[in-house]
C-alpha positions as semicolon CSV with decimal commas, in nm:
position;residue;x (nm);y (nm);z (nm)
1;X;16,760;16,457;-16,665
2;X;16,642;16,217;-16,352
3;X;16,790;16,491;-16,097
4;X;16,629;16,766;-16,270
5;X;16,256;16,606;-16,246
6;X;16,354;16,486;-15,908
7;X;16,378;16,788;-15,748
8;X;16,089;16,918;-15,917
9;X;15,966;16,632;-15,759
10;X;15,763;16,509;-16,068
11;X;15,882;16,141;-15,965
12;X;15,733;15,914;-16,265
13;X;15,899;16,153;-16,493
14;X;16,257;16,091;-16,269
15;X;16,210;15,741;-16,295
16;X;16,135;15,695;-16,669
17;X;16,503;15,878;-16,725
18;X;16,686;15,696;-16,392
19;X;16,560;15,385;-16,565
20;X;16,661;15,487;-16,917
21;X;17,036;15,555;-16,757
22;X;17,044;15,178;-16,585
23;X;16,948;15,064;-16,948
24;X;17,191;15,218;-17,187
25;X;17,541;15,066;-17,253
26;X;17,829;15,223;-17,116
27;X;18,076;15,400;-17,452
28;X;18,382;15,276;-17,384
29;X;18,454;15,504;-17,753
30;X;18,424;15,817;-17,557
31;X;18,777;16,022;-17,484
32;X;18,582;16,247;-17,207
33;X;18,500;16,187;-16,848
34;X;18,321;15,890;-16,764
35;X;18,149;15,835;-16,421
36;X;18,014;15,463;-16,407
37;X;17,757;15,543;-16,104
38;X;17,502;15,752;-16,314
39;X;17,433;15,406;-16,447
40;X;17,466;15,183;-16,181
41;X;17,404;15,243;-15,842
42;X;17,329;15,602;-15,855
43;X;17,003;15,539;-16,042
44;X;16,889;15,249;-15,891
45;X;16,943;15,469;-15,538
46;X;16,720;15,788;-15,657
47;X;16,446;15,558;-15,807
48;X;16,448;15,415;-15,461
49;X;16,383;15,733;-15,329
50;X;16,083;15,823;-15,582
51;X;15,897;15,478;-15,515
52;X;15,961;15,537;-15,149
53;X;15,774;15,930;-15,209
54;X;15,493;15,776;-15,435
55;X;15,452;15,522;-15,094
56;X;15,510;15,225;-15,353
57;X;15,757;15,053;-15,108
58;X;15,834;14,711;-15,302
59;X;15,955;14,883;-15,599
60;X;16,155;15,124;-15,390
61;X;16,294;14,836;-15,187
62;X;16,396;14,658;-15,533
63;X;16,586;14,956;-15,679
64;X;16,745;14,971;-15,368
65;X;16,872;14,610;-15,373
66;X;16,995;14,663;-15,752
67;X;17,188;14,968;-15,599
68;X;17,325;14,700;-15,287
69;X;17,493;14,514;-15,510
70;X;17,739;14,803;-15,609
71;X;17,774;14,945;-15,270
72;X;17,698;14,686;-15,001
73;X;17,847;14,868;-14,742
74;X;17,684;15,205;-14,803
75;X;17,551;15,380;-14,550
76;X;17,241;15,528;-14,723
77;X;17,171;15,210;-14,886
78;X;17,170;15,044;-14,559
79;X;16,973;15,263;-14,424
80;X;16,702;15,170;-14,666
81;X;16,719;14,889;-14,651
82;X;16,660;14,854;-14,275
83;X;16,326;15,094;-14,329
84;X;16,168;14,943;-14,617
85;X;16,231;14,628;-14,475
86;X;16,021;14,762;-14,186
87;X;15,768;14,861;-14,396
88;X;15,684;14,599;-14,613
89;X;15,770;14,323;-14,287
90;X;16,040;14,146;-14,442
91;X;16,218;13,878;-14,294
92;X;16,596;13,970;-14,303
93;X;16,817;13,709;-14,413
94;X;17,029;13,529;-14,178
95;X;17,369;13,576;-14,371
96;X;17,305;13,978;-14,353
C-alpha cells in the first residue's frame, strides 16, 4: 500500500502505511513467501524518501538511520546519508 501512494506521490498517506509495515510483527505461522525487508529496511528507506520530498530533512535523515542499521553498507543508504547530513549540517562521527 506505501508504494502505491508513493508513486502517486501522496507522501503522508505512504508514510502512515510504510510506518504501519515497520510496526506489525513478522507471522512466523505463515507457509507462503516471506520477504523480511518490507518491514525493515525497505520502509524505513521509502519514508526517507517522502520526508526528504515534503523538505522535512530530520525525519528523513532518521528513517534513514533505522534503515542503516540493516544495510550499513548500502549504497543508496549511504548516499543519504552523506546529503542529509549536508543538509541539516551534521557533524559526522569519527568512527564512520
Amino acid at each position: 500500500m506505501g508504494f502505491y501512494f508513493y508513486r502517486k506521490r501522496d507522501y503522508r498517506t505512504a508514510i502512515f502505511w510504510y510506518e504501519l509495515a515497520t510496526r506489525l510483527p513478522a507471522d512466523t505461522n505463515q507457509w507462503g513467501f516471506s520477504y523480511p525487508a518490507y518491514w525493515t529496511w525497505y520502509p524505513h528507506l521509502h519514508m526517507c524518501v517522502c520526508y526528504y520530498r515534503l523538505g522535512e530533512y530530520e525525519n528523513a535523515y532518521v528513517h534513514n538511520e533505522e534503515a542503516r542499521k540493516y544495510r550499513p553498507e548500502d549504497t543508496n543508504v549511504l548516499h543519504n546519508k552523506t546529503l542529509l547530513e549536508g543538509l541539516l549540517t551534521l557533524p559526522k562521527k569519527v568512527d564512520e
